[in-house]
C-alpha positions as CSV (number, residue, x, y, z in Angstrom):
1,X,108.0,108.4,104.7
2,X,109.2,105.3,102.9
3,X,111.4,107.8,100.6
4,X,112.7,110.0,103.4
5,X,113.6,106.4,105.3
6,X,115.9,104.6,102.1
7,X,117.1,108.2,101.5
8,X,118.7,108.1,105.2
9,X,120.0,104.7,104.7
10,X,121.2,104.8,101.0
11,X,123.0,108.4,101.0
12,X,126.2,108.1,98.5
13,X,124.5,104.7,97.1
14,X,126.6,102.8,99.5
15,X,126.3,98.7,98.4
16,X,123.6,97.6,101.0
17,X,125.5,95.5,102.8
18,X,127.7,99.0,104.3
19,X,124.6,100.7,104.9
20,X,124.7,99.2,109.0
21,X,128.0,101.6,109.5
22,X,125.3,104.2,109.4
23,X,123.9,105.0,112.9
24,X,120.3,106.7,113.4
25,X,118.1,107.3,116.8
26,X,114.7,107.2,115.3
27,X,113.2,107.7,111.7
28,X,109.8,107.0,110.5
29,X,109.2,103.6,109.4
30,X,106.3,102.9,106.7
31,X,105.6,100.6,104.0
32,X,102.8,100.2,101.5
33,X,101.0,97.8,103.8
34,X,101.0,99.8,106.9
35,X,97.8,102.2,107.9
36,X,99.5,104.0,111.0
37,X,100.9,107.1,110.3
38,X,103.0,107.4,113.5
39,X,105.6,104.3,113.3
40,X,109.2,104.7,113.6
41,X,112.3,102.3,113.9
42,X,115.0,102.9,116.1
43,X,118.6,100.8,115.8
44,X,120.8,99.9,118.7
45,X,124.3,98.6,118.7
46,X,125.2,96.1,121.2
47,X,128.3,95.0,122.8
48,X,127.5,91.5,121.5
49,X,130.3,90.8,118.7
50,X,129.8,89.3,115.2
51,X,132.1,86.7,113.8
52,X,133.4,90.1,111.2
53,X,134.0,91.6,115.1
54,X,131.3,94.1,114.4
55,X,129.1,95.3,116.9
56,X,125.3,93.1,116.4
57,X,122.6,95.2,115.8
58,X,118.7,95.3,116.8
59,X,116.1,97.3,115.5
60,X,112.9,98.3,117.4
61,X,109.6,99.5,115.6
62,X,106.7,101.4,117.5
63,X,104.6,103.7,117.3
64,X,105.0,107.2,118.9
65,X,101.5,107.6,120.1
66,X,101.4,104.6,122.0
67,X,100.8,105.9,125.6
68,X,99.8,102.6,127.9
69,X,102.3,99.2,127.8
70,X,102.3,98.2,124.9
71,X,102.0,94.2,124.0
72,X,106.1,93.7,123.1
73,X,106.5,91.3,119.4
74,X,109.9,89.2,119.5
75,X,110.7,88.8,115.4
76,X,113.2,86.2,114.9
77,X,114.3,86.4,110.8
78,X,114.5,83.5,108.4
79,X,118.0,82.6,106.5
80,X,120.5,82.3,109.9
81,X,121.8,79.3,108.4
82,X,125.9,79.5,107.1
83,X,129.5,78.3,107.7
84,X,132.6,78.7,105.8
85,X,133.2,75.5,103.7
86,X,136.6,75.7,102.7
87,X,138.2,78.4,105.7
88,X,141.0,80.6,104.3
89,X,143.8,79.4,107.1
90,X,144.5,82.9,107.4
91,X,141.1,84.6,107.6
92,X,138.3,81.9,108.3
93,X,135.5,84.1,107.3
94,X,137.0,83.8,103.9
95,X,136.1,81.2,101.7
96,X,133.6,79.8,100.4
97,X,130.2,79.9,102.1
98,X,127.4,77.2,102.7
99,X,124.8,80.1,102.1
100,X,126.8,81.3,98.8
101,X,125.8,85.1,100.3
102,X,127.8,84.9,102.8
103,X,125.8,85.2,106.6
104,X,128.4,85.9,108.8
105,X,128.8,89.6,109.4
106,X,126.9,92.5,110.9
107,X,125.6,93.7,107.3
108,X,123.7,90.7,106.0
109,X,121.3,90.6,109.3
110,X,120.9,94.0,109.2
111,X,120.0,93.9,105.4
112,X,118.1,90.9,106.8
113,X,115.7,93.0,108.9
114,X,115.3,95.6,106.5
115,X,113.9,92.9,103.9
116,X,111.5,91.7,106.8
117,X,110.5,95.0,106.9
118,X,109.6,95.6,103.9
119,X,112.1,98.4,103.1
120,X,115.1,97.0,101.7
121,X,115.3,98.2,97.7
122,X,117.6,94.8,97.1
123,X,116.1,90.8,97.2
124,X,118.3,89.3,100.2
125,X,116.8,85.7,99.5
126,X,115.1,85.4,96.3
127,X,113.1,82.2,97.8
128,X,111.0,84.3,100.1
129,X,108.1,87.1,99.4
130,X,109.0,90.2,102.1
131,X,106.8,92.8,101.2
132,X,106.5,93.8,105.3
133,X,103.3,93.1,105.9
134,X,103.7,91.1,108.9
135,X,105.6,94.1,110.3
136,X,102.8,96.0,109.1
137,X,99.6,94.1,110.8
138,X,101.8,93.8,114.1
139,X,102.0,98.0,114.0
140,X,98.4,98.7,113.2
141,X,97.5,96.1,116.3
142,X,99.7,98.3,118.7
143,X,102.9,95.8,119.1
144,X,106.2,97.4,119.9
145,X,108.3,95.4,117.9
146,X,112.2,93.9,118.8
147,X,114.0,92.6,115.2
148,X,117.5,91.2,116.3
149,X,120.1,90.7,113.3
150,X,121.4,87.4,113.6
151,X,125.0,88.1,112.2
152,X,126.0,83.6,113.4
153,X,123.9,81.8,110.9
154,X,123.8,79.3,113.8
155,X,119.9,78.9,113.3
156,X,119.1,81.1,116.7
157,X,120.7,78.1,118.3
158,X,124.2,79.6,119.9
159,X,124.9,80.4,123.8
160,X,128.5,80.8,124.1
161,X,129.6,78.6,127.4
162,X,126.0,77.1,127.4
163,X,125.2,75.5,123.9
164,X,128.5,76.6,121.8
165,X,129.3,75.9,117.9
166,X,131.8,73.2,117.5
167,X,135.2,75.6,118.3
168,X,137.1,72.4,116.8
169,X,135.5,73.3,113.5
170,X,135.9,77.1,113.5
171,X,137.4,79.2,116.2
172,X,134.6,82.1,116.2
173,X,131.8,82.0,118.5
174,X,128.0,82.0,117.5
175,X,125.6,83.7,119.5
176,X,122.1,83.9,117.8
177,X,120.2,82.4,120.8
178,X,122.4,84.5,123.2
179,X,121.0,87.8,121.0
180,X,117.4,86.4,120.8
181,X,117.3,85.9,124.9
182,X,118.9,89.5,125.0
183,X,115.3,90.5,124.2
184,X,113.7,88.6,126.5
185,X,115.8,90.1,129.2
186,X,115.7,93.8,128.1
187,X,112.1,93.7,128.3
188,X,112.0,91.7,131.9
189,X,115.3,93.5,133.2
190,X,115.3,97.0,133.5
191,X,118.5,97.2,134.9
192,X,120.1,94.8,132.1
193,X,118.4,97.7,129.5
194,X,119.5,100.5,131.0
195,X,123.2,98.5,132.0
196,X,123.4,98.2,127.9
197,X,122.3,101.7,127.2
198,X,118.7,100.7,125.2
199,X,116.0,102.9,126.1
200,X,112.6,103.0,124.1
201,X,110.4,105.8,124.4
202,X,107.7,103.6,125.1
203,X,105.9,101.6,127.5
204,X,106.6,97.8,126.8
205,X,104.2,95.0,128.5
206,X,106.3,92.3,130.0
207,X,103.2,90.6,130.6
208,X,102.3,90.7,127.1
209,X,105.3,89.2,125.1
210,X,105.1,86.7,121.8
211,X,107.3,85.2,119.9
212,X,107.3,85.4,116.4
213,X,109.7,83.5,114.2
214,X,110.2,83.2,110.2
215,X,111.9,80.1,108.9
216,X,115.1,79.3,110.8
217,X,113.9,82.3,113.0
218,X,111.1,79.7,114.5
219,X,113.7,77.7,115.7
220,X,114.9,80.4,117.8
221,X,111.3,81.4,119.1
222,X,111.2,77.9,120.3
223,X,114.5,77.2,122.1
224,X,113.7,80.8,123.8
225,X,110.5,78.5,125.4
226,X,113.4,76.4,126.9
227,X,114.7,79.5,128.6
228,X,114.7,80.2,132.3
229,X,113.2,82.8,133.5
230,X,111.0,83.1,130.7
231,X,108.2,85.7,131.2
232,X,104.5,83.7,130.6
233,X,104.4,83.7,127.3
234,X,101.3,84.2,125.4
235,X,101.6,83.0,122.3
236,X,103.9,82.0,119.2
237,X,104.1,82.1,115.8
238,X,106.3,79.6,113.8
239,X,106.3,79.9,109.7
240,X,108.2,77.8,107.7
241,X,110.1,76.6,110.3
242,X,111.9,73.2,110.1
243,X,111.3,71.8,113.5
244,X,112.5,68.0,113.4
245,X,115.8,68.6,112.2
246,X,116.6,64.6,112.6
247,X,114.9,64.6,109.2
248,X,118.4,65.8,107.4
249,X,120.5,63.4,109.9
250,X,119.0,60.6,109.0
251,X,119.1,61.5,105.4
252,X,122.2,62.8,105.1
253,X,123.9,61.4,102.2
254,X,120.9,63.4,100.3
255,X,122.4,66.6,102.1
256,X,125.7,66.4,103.4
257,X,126.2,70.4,103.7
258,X,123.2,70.8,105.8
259,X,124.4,68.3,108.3
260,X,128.0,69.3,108.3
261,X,126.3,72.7,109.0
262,X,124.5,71.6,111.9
263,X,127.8,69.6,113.0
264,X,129.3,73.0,113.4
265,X,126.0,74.4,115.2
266,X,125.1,71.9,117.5
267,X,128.3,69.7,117.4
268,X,128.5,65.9,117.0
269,X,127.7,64.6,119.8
270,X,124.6,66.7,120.0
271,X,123.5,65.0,116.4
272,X,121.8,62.3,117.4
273,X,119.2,64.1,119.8
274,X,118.9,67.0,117.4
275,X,115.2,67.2,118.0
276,X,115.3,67.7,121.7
277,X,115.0,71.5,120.4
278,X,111.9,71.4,118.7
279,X,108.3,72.4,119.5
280,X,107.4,68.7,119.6
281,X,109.7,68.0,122.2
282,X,108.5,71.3,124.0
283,X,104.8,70.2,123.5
284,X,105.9,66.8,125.2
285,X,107.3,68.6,128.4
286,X,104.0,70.7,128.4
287,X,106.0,73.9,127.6
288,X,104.5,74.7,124.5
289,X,102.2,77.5,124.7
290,X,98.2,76.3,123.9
291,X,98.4,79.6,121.6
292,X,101.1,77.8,119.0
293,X,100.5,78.7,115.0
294,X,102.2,76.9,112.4
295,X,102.3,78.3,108.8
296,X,103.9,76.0,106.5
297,X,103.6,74.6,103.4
298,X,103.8,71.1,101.4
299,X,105.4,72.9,98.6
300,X,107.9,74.9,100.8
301,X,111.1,75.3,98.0
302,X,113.3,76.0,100.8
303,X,113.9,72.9,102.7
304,X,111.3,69.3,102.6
305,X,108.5,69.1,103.8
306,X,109.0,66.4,106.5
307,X,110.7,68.9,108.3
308,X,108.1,70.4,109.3
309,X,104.6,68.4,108.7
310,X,105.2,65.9,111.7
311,X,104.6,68.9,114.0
312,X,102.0,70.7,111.9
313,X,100.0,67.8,111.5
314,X,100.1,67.6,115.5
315,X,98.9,71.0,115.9
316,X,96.5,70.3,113.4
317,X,95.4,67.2,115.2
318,X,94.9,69.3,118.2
319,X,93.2,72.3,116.9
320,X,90.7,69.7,115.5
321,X,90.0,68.3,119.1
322,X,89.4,71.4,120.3
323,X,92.3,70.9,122.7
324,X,94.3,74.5,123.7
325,X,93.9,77.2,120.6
326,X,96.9,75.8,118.7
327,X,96.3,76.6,114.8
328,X,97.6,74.9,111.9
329,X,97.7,76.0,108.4
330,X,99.5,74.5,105.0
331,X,99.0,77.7,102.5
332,X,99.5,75.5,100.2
333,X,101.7,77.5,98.1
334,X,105.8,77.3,96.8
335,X,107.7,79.5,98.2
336,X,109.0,80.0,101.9
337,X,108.2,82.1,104.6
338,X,104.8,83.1,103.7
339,X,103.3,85.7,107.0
340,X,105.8,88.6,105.3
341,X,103.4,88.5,101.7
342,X,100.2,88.3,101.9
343,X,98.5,91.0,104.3
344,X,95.6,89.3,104.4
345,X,97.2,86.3,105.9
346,X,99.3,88.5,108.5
347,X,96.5,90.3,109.5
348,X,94.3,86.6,110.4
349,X,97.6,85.7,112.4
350,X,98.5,88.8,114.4
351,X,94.6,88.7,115.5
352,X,95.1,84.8,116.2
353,X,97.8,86.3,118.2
354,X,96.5,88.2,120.7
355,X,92.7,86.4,120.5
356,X,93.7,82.7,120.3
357,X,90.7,82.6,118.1
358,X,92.1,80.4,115.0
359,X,90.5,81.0,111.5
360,X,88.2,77.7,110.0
């Protein structure tokens, strides 16, 4: 089914970034990892406008045999990090890019979610292992599964007329947090759904929704937990996620492009309480769900470590005390994003998931 799937998508060996101009309803999703024989994915254009002014995209995965509400999986990707360096004054997408690739148009998320899914024939970032076997474990356990494509690079951070991008700096709008509560609501909303013309064919349990989030992605699973009208939210997984952002503030002659970066996402005057969006800051407002995972790693080749060990040694801390069923875990491995490559590893965390049982 994997064939018949890249077949669909590739036809006329498009490059891969042109493949999102092609439009299916539902095709059958598999990958090497998967033991269900019934998934599909299904794609859905949304009124929601990239910075290229194409339409954003989100996939859904399920399985058709899935009869009763199914418990709904919120996938946030990694790599929704970019700006435009050096703006071409008469096109300011053109120039050169912070992420090199390029992460500002409809085609690199979608490319984006077909590498989390393990079904994407090209590397989209060579730092990370996506061999879909997170999407994988979360199918076999029953999830129906939402994959936004976050076309902003604005780490998932973006509400245009709540938290904007710096329009001083460029004069698109960034809406990855926007997108990622989209999700929320179609799940929550029927009448915001149907409004926007998305319609599953199955049953989704708005009592039963998690957040899962992959490198920058985890920084969008948590500002969703400072969302009104949240649903009650079970339980979250964050890997590779750099949570105290401070850490490149306060370093910033080391890395002067990531903080210019997160000038034009959070603006200036935002800088110096960066971290008020961060799971430790949720965890101090007693927000964060007791169900919390961090994956991460000392050797993470992505971004340092200190971005992310103040809150996993927390969680850690916690876990040890026996307070909540928070679960830490350094894989202790280089690399980053680490739930997408070893199925042994997704499985353990899709059952810590939906048991709150943490492995020893």
């Amino acid at each position: 089914m994997t064939v018949l799937l890249l077949s669909l998508l590739a036809g006329c060996w498009k490059p891969y970034a042109d493949l999102p101009q092609l439009d299916f309803d539902e095709v059958p999703y598999s990958n090497p990892y998967l033991e269900a024989d019934d998934a599909v994915i299904s794609a859905f254009d949304t009124t929601l406008k990239c910075p290229d002014g194409e339409d954003a995209r989100f996939f859904a995965v399920y399985r058709t045999g899935l009869t009763d509400r199914a418990p709904v999986a919120i996938v946030l990707h990694s790599g929704a990090f970019d700006y435009v360096v050096d703006p071409d004054p008469n096109n300011e997408l053109d120039g050169t890019h912070y992420a090199g690739d390029g992460r500002l148009d409809r085609g690199w998320a979608n490319s984006k979610v077909w590498e989390t899914l393990g079904i994407n024939p090209n590397v989209v970032d060579p730092s990370e292992v996506n061999l879909g076997t997170l999407p994988a474990a979360l199918t076999d356990a029953g999830f129906v599964q939402l994959y936004p494509g976050n076309c902003w690079g604005d780490l998932w951070h973006n509400n245009e007329g709540e938290q904007a991008n710096d329009l001083t700096l460029e004069t698109f709008d960034r809406n990855g947090l926007t997108f990622a509560e989209w999700m929320i609501r179609m799940i929550v909303e029927p009448s915001f759904a149907s409004g926007q013309g998305f319609s599953l064919p199955v049953q989704m349990d708005s009592s039963q929704v998690y957040l899962v989030g992959l490198g920058s992605g985890g920084r969008g699973a948590v500002e969703l937990l400072f969302s009104d009208n949240l649903p009650i939210i079970p339980g979250v997984l964050l890997d590779s996620t750099p949570d105290t952002l401070s850490w490149y503030v306060d370093h910033e002659r080391d890395y002067p492009e990531v903080v210019e970066g997160l000038r034009h996402i959070f603006r200036e005057d935002y800088l110096p309480e960066i971290d008020r969006w961060s799971a430790l800051q949720l965890y101090d407002m007693g927000l964060l769900p007791e169900r919390t995972g961090f994956v991460w790693s000392a050797g993470d080749t992505r971004q340092p470590a200190a971005t992310m060990e103040t809150t996993a040694d927390l969680l850690a801390e916690l876990q040890n005390l026996g307070e909540g069923e928070y679960w830490s875990v350094d894989v202790e491995q280089s690399g980053h994003v680490f739930l997408n490559g070893d199925p042994d590893l997704a499985r353990t965390a899709v059952d810590y998931l939906l048991t709150g049982s943490a492995p020893q």
